[in-house]
N, C-alpha and C positions, 0 to 999 in steps of 0.2 A: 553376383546379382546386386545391384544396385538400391537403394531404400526406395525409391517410388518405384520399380518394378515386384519389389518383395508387398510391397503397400497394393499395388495394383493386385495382384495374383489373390493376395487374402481378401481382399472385397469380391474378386470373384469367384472365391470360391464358395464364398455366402455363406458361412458357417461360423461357429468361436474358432478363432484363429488368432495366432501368436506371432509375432515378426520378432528375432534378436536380433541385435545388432551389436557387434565386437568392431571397436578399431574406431577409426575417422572414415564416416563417410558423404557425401556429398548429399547436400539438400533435394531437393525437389521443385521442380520447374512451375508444375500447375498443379490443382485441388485435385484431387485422387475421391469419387462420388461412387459410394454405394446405393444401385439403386433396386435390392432387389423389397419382396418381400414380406420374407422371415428378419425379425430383429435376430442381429447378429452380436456379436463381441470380437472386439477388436484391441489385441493388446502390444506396444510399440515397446519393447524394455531392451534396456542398454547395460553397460558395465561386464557383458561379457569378455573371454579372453581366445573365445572361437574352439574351445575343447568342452567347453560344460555339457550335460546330457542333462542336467536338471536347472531349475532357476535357482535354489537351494545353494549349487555348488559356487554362487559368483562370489567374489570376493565381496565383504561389507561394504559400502556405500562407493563402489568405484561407479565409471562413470563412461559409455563413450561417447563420440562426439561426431553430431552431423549438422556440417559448416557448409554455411550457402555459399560459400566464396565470394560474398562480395556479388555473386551476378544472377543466383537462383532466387527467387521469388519468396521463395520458401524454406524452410529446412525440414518441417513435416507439416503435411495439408489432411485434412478428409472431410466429405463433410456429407451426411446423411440426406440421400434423399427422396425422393417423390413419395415413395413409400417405404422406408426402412422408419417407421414410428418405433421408437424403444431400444435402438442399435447404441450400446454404451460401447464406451473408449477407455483405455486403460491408456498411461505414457509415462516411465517413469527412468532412471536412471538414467538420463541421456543430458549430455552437452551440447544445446543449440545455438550455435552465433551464427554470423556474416548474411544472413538473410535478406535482401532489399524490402521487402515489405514485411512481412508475420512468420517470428521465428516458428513459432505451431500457431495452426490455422484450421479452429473445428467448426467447422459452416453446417447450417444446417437449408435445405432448399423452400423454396416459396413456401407458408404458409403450411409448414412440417413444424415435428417436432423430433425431439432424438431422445438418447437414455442416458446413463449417468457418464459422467467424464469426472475420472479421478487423475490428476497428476503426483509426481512425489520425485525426493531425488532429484531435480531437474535443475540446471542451471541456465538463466536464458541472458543473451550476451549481444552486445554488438549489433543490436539491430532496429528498426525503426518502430518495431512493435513486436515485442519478448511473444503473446502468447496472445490472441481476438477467441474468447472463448464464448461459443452461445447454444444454448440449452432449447430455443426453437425459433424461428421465426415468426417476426414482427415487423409491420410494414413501419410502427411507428416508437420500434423499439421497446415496448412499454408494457408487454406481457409478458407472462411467463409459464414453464412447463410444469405442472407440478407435478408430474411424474420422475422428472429429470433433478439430480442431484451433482452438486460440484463440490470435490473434494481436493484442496490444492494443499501440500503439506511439504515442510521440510525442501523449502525451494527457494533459490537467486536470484533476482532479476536485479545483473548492472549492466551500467556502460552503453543503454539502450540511447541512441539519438532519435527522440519520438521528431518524426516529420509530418504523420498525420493525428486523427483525432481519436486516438486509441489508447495511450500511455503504456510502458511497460510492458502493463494487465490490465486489458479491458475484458469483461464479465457480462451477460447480458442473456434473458431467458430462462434462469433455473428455477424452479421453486425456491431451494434449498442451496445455500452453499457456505462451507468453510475455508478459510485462507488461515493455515497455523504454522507456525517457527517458519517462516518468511522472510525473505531480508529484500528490500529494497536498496539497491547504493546507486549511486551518482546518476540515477537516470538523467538526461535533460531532453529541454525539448530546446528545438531551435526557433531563432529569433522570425519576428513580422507573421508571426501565425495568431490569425483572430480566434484559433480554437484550442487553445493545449489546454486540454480537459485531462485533469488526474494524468500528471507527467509518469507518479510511479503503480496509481490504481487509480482505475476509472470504472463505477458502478452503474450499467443503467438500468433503473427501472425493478429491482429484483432487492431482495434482503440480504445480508452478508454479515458472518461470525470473524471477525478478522483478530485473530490469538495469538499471543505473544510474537509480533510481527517487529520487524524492524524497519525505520524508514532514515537515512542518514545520506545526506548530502546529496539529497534530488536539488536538479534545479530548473523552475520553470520559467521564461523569457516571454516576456510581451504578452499584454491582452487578455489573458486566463493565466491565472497560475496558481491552481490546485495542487497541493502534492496525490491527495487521494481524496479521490472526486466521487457524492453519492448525487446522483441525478436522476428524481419522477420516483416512482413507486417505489422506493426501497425503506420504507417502515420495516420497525424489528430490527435492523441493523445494529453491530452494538464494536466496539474496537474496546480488546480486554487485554492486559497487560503487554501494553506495546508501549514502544518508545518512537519519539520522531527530533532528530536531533541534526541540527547542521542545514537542514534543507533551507533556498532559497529561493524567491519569486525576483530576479533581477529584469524588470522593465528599464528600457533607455530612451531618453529623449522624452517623445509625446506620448509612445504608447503608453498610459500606465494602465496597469490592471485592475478592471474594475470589481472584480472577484479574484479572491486569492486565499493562501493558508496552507497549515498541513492537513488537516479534515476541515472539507468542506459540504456543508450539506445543503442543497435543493432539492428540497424533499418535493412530491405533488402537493402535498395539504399541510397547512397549519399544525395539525393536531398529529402528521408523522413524525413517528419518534427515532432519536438513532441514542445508544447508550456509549457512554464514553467512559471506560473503569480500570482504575489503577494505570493510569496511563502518565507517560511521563512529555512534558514538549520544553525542549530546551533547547535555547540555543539559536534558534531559525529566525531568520528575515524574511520580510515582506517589503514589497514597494506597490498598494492600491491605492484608490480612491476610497472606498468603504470596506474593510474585510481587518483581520485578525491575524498575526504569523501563526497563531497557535490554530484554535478551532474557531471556523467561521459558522455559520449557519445562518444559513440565506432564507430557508422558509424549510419549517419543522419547528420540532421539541427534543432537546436536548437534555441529556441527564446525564451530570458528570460526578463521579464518585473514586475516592480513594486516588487522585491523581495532582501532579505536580504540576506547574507554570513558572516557569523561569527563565530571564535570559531571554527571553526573544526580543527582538527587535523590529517596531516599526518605522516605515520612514516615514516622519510626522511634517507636514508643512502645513503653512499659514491656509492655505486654501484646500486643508483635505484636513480637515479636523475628526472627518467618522472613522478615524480608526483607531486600531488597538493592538497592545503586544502579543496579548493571551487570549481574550474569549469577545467574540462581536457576534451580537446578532439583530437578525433586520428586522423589518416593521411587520413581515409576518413568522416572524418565528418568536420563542421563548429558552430558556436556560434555566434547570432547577439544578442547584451546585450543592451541595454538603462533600465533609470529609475528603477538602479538598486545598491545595496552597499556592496563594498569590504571591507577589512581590505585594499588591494591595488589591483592593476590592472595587478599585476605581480608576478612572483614566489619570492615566494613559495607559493603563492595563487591563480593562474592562469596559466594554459599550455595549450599551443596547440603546438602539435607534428605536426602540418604541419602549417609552418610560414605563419600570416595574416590570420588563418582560425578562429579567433576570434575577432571581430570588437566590438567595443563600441561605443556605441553615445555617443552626445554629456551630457547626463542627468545624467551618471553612478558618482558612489561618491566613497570615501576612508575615512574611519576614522571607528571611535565605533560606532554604529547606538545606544547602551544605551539601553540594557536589563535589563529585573527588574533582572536577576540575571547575574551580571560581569565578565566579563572574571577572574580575579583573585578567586574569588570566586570557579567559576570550576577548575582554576588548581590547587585550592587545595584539591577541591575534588579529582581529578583525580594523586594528586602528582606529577604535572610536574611542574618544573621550566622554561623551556624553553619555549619557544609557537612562534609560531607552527610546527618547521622545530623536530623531536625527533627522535634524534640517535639510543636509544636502545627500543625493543617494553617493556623488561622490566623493563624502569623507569616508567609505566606508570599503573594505577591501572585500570581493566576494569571490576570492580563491584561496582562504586556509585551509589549513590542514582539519579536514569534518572527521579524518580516522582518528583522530587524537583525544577527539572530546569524550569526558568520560563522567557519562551522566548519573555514576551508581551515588546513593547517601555516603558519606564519609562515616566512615566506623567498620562494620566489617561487610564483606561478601565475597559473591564465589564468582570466579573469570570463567566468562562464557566459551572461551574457546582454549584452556586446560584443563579447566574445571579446579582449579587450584584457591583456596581460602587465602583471600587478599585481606588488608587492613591499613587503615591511615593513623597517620601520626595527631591528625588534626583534631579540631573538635569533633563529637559525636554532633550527627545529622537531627535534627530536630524532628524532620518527620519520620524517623524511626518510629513504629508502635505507635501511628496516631491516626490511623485507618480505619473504618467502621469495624467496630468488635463485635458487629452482626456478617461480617463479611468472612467467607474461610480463610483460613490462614495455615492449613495443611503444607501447601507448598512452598513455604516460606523458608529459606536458608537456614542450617543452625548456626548459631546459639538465636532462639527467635524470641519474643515477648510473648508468645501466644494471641499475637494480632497484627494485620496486613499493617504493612507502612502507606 
């Protein structure tokens, strides 16, 4: 049985129902619509070996994989409708690439809403949009379900060539949603698109917990270039120990990008807030007219805490003076920064286009915070001499090595992928222990100071 027929069968059988899937199987053609209605449950789990009688019995985190080939539309679709209010989705352990449009695709029908959609386990690959995920319908995008909750954990998205205006992960309709241990890598988008909104996350209209996420050498081309885009109603938003490193916005010629960055926020109202904490940006390019490589903020309130700025690069010309390496924000938004480190506190590393709309406490620092990998190091990756203010976009090389950068403090820590206790030869990191000592600092690596860095 094929996965849209096993998919098909379980929507009509209008009940909680389970689909496994063991092996490589082929995507799915078109949206598979439940219409009956009793809320149902629907659960899509993978990593089987085609003998298990329990979910218990699968091996830890394997994984199987259903590939659009290149020609199916889909690799898994569903999407709640007419009356199925409160029908949640389960999807988890499964390898989704080759899709032509949406590697999953949870629709919801006119003027519906649906029930929770947790993912986990899932790696999304190769396709033009990893995962369109929406919690109900909106004619104008811009509500949401508050019954309906999004849980996204412990998930991939690379190698995505975004074609339309979705990124990655686009989001859109929950009350409620978390994105945690995350990796975003090399998404791009393709060039002469007047829309590449959030290449590797695109938020609309809704709040988002984004936890220890990774974002590493997205790159977004012409006209918009968001790495992770918060757009209209997403107040409450907050990005908490993630890193964004290597990412680039490369416009050519005329188009340049009049918004860009790795968080970028359009918020609806002045006074929407997104929280930005313990967060690390380094490393990343920009080529706009007005925007920041680090965090932009187009209109909102921003509050940045316990977090690094380093290394990023704008491209600065005589006729585009509003921008910034690290932190810009516009004439309706603001910036409240404590326990936090600049290269400096001022341009060419910091703008606000409306004077005073960016305050510092008294805890913010200036100098090299001392990455295991140096600023000199990357510009030679990157063959720039100057740093950071660059004239032309092409002195500047926008193909090194992003897997190589290694944004941890110099002194000690633990590799995220043996779990093995690292240590540099070099100086100890500055912003070791110099974190708000009101902030927890429970999960902090040993030997720790008893406060976040």
């Amino acid at each position: 049985m094929t996965l849209e027929a096993a998919v098909t069968a379980a929507i009509a059988y209008a009940d909680d129902c389970e689909v496994w899937v063991s092996g490589t199987v082929p995507g799915m053609a078109t949206v598979r619509e439940y219409t009956g209605t009793v809320p149902m449950t629907l659960a899509v789990r993978g990593g089987f070996a085609g003998d298990e009688r329990a979910i218990g019995e699968r091996i830890a985190g394997a994984r199987s994989v259903v590939d659009g080939g290149g020609t199916n539309a889909y690799c898994l679709a569903v999407k709640c409708g007419s009356s199925s209010v409160g029908t949640a989705t389960t999807v988890e352990s499964l390898e989704i690439k080759g899709a032509t449009a949406h590697g999953f695709f949870r629709d919801v029908n006119n003027w519906r809403t649906a029930g929770n959609l947790t993912v986990s386990n899932c790696v999304f690959s190769g396709c033009p949009n990893g995962a369109r995920l929406l919690g109900r319908y909106v004619q104008d995008y811009s509500g949401t379900n508050p019954d309906a909750a999004l849980v996204l954990r412990d998930c991939t998205f690379k190698d995505c060539n975004v074609t339309g205006d979705y990124g990655a992960l686009y989001m859109s309709g929950f009350g409620e949603a978390i994105v945690e241990n995350c990796r975003f890598l090399n998404n791009k988008s393709t060039s002469n698109r007047n829309n590449a909104y959030g290449v590797a996350l695109y938020v609309k209209g809704m709040p988002v917990e984004v936890v220890n996420c990774e974002f590493r050498g997205n790159v977004a081309a012409d006209q918009k270039g968001e790495i992770a885009y918060l757009n209209g109603i997403c107040g409450g938003t907050g990005f908490r120990h993630c890193t964004f490193v290597g990412n680039t916005l490369s416009s050519t010629g005329s188009k340049v990008s009049t918004l860009g960055g790795c968080v970028v926020a359009e918020l609806d109202a002045v006074a929407s807030d997104v929280a930005v904490e313990n967060c690390t940006f380094a490393y990343n390019l920009v080529n706009c007219s007005a925007s920041a490589a680090g965090l932009t903020v187009y209109r909102g309130a921003a509050t940045v805490r316990n977090s690094i700025f380093w290394g990023n690069v704008a491209y600065m010309a005589d006729d585009r003076p509003n921008v910034a390496a690290d932190l810009w924000t516009g004439a309706s938004a603001s910036a409240a920064v404590d326990y936090t480190l600049f290269a400096s506190k001022d341009m060419p590393y910091v703008k606000a286009m409306s004077p005073g709309a960016i305050t510092f406490g008294p805890s913010v620092y200036e100098g090299d915070p001392g990455l295991v990998t140096s600023t000199n190091e990357f510009l030679q990756a990157v063959s720039v001499s100057t740093y950071p203010a660059v004239k032309s976009q092409t002195r500047i090389k926008t193909t090194f090595d992003r897997a190589s950068l290694n944004v941890h403090l110099r002194g000690r820590w633990t590799d995220e992928t043996t779990g093995e206790p690292c240590k540099t030869r070099r100086d100890r990191s500055k912003a070791i222990d110099m974190g708000d000592p009101a902030s927890a600092w429970a999960n902090e690596p040993e030997p720790n100071g008893g406060r976040v860095n």
